[in-house]
Structure formats: C-alpha cells, structure tokens
mmCIF file of the N, C-alpha and C atoms, coordinates in Angstrom:
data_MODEL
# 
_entry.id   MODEL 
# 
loop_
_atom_site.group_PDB 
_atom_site.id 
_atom_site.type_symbol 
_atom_site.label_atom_id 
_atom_site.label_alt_id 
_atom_site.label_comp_id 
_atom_site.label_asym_id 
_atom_site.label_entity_id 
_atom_site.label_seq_id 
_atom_site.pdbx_PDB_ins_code 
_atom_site.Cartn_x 
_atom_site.Cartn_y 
_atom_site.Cartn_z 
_atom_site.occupancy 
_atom_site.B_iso_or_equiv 
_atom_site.pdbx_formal_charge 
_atom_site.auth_seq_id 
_atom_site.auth_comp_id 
_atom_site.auth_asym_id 
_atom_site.auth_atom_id 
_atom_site.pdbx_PDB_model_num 
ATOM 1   N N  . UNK A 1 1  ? 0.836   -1.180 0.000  1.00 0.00 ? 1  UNK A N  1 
ATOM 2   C CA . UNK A 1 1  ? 0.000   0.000  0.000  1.00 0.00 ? 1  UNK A CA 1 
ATOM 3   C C  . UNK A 1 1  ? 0.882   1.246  0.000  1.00 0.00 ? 1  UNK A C  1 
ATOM 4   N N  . UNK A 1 2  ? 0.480   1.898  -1.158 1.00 0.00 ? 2  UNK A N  1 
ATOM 5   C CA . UNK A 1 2  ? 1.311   3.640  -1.013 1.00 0.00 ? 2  UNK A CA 1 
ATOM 6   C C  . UNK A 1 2  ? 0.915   4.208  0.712  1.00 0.00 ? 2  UNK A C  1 
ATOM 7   N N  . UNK A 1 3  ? 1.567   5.209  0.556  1.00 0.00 ? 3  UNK A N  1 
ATOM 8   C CA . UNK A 1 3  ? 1.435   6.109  1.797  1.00 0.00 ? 3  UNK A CA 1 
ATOM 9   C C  . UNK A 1 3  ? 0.124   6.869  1.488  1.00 0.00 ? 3  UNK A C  1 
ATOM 10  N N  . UNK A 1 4  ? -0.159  7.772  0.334  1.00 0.00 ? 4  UNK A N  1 
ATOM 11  C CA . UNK A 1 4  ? -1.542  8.103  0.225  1.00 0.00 ? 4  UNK A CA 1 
ATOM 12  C C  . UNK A 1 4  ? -3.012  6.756  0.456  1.00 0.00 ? 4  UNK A C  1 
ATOM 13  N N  . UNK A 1 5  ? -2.635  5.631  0.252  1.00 0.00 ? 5  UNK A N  1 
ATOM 14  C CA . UNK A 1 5  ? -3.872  5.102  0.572  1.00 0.00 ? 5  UNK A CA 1 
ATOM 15  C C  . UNK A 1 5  ? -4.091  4.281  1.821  1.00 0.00 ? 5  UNK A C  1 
ATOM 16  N N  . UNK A 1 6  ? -2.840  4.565  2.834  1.00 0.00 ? 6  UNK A N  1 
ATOM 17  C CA . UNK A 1 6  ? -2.935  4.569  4.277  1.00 0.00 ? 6  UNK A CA 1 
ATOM 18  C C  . UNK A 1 6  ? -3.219  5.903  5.419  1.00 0.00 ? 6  UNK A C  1 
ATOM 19  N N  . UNK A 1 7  ? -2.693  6.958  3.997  1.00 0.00 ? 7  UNK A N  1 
ATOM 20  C CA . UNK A 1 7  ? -3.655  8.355  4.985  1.00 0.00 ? 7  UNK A CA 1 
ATOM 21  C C  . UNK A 1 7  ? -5.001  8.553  4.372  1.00 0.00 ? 7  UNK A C  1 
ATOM 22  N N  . UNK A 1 8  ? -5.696  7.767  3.474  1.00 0.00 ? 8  UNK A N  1 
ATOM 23  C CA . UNK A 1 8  ? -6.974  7.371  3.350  1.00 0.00 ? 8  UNK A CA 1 
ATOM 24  C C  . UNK A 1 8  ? -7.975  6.806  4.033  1.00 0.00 ? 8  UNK A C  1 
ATOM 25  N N  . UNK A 1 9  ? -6.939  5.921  4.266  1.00 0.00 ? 9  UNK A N  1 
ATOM 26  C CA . UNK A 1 9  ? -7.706  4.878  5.192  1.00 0.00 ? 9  UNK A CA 1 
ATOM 27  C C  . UNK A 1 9  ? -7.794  5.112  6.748  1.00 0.00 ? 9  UNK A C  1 
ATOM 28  N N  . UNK A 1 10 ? -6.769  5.594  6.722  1.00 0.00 ? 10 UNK A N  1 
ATOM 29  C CA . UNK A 1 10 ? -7.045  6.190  8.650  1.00 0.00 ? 10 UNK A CA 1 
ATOM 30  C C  . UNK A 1 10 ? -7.857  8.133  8.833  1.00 0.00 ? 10 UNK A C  1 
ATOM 31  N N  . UNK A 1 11 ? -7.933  8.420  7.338  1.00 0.00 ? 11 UNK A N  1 
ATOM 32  C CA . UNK A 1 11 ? -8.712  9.735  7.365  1.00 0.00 ? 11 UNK A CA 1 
ATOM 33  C C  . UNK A 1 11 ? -9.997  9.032  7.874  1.00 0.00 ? 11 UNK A C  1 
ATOM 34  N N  . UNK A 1 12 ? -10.493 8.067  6.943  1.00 0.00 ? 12 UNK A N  1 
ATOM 35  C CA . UNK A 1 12 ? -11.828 7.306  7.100  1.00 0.00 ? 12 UNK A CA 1 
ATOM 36  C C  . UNK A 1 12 ? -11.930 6.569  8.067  1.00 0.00 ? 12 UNK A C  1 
ATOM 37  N N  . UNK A 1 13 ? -11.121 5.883  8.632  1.00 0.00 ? 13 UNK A N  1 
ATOM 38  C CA . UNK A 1 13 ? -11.166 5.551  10.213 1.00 0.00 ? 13 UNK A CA 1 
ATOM 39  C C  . UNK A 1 13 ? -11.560 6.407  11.601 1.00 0.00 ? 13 UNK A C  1 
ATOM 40  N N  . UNK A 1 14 ? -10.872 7.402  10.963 1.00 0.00 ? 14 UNK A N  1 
ATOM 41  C CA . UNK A 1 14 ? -10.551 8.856  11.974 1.00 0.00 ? 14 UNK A CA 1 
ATOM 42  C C  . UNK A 1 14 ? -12.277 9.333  11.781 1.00 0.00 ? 14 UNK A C  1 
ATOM 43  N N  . UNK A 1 15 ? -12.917 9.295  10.909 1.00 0.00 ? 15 UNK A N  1 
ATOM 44  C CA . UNK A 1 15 ? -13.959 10.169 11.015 1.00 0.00 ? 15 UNK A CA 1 
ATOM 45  C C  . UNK A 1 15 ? -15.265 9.100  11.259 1.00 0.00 ? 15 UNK A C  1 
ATOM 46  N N  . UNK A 1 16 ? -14.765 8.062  11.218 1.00 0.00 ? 16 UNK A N  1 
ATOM 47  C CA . UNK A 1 16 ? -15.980 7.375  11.611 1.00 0.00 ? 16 UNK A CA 1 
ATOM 48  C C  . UNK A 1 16 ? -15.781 6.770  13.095 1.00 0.00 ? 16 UNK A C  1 
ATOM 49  N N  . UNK A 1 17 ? -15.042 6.884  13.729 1.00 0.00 ? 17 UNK A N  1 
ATOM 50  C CA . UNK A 1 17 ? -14.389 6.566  15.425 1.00 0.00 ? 17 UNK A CA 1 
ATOM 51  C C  . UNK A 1 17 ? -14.577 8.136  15.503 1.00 0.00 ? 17 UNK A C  1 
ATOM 52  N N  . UNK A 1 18 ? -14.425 9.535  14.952 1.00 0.00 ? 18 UNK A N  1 
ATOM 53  C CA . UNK A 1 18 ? -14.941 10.553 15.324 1.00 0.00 ? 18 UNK A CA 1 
ATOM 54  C C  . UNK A 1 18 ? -16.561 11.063 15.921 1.00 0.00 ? 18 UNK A C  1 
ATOM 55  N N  . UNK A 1 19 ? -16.997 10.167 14.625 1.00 0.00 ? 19 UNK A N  1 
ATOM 56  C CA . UNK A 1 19 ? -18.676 10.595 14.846 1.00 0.00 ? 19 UNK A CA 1 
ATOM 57  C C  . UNK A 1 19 ? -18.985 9.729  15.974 1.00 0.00 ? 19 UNK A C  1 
ATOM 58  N N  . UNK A 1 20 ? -18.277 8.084  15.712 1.00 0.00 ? 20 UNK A N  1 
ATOM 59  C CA . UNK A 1 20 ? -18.984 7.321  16.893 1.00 0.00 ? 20 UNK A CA 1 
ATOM 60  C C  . UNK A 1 20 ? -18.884 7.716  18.022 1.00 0.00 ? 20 UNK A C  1 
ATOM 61  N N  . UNK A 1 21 ? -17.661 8.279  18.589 1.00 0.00 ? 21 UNK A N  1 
ATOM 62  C CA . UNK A 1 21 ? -17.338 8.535  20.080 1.00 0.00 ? 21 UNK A CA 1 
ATOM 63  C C  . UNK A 1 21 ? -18.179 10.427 19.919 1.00 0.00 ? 21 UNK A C  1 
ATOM 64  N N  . UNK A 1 22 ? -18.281 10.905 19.493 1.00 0.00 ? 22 UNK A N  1 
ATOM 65  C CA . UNK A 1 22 ? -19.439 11.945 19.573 1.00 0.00 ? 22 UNK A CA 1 
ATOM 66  C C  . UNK A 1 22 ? -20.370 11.382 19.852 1.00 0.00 ? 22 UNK A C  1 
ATOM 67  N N  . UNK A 1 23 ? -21.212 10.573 19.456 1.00 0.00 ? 23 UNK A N  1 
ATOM 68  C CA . UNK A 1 23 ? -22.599 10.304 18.807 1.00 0.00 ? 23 UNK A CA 1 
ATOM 69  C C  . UNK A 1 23 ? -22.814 9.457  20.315 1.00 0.00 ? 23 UNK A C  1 
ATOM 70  N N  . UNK A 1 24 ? -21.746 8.625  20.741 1.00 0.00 ? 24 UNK A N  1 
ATOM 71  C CA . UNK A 1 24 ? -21.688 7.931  21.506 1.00 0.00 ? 24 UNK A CA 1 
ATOM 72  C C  . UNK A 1 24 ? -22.190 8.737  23.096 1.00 0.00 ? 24 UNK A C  1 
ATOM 73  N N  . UNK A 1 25 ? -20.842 9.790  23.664 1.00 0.00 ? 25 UNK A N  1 
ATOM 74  C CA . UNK A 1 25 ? -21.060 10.417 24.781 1.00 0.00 ? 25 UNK A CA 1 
ATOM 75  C C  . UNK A 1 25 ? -22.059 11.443 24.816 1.00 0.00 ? 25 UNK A C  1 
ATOM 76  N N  . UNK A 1 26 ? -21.890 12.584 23.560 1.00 0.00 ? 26 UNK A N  1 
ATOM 77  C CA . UNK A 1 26 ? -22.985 13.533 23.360 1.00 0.00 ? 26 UNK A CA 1 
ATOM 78  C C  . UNK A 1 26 ? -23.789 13.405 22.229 1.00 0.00 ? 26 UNK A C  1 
ATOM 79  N N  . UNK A 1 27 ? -25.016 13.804 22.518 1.00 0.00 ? 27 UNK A N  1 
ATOM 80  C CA . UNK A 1 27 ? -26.118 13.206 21.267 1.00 0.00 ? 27 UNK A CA 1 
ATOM 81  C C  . UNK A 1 27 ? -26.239 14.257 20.556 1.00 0.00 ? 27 UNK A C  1 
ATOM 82  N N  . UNK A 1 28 ? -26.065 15.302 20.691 1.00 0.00 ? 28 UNK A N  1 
ATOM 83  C CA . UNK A 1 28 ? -25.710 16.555 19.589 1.00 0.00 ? 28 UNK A CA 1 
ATOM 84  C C  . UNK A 1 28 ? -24.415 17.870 20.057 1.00 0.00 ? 28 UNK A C  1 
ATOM 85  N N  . UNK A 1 29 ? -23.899 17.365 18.758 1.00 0.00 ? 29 UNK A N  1 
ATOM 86  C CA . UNK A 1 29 ? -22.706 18.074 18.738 1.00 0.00 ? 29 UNK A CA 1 
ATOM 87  C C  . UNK A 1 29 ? -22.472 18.908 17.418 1.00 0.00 ? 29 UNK A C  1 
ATOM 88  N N  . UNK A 1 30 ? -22.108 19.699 17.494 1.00 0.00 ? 30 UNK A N  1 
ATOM 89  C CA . UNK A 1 30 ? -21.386 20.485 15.997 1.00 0.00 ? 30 UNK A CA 1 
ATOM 90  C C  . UNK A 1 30 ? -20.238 20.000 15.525 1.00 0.00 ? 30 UNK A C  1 
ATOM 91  N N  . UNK A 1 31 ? -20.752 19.748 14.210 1.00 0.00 ? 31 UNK A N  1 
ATOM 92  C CA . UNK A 1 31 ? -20.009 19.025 13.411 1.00 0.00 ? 31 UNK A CA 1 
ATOM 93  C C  . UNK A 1 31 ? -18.327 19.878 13.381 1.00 0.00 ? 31 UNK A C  1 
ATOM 94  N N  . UNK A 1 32 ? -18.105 21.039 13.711 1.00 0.00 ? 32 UNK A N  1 
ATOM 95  C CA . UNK A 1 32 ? -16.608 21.285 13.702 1.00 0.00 ? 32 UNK A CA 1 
ATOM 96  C C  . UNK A 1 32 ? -15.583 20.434 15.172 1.00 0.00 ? 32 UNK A C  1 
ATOM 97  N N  . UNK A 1 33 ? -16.424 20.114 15.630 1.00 0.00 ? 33 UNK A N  1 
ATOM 98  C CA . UNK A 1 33 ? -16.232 19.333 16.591 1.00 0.00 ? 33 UNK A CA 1 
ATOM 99  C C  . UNK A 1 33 ? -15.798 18.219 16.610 1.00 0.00 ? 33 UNK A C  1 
ATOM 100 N N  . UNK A 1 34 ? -16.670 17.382 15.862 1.00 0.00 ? 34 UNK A N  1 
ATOM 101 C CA . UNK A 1 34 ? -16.284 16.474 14.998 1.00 0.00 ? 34 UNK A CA 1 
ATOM 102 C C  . UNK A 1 34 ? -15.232 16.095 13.914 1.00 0.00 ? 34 UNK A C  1 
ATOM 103 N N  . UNK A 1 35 ? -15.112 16.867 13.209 1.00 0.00 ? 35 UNK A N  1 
ATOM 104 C CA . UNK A 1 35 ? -14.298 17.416 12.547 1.00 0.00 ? 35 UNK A CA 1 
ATOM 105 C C  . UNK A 1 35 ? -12.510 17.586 12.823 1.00 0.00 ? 35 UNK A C  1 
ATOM 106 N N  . UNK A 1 36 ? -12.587 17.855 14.181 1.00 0.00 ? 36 UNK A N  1 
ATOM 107 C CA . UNK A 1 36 ? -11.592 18.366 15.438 1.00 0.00 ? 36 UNK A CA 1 
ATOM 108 C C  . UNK A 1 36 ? -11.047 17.059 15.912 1.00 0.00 ? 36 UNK A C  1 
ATOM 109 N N  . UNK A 1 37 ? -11.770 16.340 16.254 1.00 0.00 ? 37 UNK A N  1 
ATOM 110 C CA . UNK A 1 37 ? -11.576 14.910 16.967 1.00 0.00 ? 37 UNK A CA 1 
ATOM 111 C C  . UNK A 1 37 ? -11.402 13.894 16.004 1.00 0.00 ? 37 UNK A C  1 
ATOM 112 N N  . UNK A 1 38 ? -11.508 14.180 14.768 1.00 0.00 ? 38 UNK A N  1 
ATOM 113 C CA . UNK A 1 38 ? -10.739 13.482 13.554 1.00 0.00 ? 38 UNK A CA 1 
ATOM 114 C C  . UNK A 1 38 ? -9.454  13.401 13.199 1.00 0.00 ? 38 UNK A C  1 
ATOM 115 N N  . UNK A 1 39 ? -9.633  14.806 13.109 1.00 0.00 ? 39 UNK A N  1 
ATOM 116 C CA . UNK A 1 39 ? -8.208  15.215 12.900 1.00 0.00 ? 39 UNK A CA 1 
ATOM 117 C C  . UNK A 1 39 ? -7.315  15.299 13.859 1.00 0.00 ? 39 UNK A C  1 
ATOM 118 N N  . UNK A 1 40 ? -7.540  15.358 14.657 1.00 0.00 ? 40 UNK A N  1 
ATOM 119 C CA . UNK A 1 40 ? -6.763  14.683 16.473 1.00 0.00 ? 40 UNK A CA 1 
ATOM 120 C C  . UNK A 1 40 ? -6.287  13.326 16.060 1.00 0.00 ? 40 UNK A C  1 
ATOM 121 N N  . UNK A 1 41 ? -7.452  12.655 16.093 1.00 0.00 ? 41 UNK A N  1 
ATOM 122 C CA . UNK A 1 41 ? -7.152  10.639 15.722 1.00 0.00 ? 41 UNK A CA 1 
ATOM 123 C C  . UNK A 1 41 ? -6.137  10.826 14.727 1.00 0.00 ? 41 UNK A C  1 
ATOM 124 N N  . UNK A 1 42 ? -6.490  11.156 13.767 1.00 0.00 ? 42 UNK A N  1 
ATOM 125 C CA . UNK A 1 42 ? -5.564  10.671 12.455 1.00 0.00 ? 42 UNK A CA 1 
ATOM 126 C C  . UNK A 1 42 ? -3.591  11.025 12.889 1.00 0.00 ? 42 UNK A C  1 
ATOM 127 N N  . UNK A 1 43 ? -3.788  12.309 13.495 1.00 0.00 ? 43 UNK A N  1 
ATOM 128 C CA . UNK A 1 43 ? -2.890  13.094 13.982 1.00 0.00 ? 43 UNK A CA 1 
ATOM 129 C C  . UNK A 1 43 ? -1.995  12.222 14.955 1.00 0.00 ? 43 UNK A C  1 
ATOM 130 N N  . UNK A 1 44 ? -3.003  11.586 15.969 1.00 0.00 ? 44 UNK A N  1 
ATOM 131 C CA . UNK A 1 44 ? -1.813  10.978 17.012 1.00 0.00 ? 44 UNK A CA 1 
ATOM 132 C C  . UNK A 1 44 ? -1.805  9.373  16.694 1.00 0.00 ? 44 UNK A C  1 
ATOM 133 N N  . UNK A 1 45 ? -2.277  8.993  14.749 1.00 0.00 ? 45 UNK A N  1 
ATOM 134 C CA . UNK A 1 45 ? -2.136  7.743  14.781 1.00 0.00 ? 45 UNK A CA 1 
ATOM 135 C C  . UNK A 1 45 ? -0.851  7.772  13.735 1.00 0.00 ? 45 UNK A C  1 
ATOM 136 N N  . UNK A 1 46 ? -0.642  8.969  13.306 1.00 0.00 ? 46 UNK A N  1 
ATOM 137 C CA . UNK A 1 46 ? 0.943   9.555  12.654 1.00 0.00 ? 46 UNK A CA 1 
ATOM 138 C C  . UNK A 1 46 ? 2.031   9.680  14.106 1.00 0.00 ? 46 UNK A C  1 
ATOM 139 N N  . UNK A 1 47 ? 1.525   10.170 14.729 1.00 0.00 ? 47 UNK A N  1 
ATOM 140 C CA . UNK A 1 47 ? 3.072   10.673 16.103 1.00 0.00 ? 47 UNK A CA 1 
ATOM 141 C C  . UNK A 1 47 ? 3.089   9.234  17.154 1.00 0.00 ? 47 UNK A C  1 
ATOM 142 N N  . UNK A 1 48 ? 2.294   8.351  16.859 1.00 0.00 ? 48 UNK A N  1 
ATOM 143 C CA . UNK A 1 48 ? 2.447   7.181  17.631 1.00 0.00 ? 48 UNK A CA 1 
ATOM 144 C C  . UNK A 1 48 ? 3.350   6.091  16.580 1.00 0.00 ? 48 UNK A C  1 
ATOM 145 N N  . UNK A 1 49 ? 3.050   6.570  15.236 1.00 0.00 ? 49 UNK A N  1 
ATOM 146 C CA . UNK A 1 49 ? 4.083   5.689  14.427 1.00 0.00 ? 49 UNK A CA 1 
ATOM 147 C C  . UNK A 1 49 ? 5.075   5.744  14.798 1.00 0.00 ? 49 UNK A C  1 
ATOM 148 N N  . UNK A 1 50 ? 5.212   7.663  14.292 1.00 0.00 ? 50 UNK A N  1 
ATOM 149 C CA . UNK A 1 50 ? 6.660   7.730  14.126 1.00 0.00 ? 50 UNK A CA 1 
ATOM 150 C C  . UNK A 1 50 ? 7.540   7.144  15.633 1.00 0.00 ? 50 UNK A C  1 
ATOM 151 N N  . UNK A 1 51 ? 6.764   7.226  16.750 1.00 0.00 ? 51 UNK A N  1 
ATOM 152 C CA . UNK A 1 51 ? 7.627   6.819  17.740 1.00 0.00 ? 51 UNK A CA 1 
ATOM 153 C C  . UNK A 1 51 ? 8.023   5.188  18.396 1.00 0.00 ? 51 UNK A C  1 
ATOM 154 N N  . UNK A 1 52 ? 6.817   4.739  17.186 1.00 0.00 ? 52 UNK A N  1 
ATOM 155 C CA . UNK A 1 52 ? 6.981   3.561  17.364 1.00 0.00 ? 52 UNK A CA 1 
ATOM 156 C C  . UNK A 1 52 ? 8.394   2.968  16.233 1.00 0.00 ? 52 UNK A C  1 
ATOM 157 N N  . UNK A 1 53 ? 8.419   3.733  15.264 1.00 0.00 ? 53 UNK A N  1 
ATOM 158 C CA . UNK A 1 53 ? 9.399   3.612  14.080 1.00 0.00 ? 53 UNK A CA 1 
ATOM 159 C C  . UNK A 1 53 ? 10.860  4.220  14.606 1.00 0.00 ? 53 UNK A C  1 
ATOM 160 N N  . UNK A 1 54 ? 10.797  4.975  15.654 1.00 0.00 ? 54 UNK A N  1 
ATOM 161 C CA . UNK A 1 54 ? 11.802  5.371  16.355 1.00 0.00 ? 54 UNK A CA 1 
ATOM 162 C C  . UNK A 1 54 ? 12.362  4.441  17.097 1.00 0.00 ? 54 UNK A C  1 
ATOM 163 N N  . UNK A 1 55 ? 11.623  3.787  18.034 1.00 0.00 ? 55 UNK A N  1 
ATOM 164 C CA . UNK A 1 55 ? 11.767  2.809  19.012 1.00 0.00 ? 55 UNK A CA 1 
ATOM 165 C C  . UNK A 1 55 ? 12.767  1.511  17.855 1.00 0.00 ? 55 UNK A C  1 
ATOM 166 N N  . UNK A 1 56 ? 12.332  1.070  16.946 1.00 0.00 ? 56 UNK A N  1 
ATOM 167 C CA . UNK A 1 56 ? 12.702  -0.224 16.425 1.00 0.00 ? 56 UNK A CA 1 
ATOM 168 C C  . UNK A 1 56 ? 14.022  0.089  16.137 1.00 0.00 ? 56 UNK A C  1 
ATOM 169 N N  . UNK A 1 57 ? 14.275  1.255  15.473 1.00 0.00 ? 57 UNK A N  1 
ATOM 170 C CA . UNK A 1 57 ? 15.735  1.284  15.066 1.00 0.00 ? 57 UNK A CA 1 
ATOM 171 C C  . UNK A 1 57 ? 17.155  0.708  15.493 1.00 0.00 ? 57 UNK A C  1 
# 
C-alpha cells in the first residue's frame, strides 16, 4: 500500500471513530467538533508511528 492510501484509510477511520465517540457520549454536537476529533485521531495515529518507528531502530 502507497502512503496516500494509508492516509486514506485512517482519514476514514478517523472520522468514523470521530462521529462514533461523539454520537456515543454527546447526542448533539457540531459538526466542527467532529471534525476536530478526527483530525486529532488521524494526527496521534501519525506521532504514535513515528515513535513507534523510532523505538525499532
């Protein structure tokens, strides 16, 4: 798999573990919110690589 169709796939991960854990604790939320907590996920599922890719070296 390229690198673009693994930041695909965790964009789309990221926003559907976004809505669920919204949808989940609060039953209405604004979608920039959502939005926010996506891009968080996707974000610390890049800085947990890299430190995991750090670690192996």
């Amino acid at each position: 798999m390229t690198k673009f169709h693994i930041f695909v796939f965790r964009a789309v991960l990221g926003a559907v573990f976004a809505v669920f854990l919204t949808r989940f604790f609060y039953s209405k939320v604004d979608i920039n919110y959502v939005v926010g907590l996506a891009i968080f996920l996707v974000g610390m599922a890049y800085v947990l690589e890299y430190f995991r890719k750090r670690r192996s070296r």
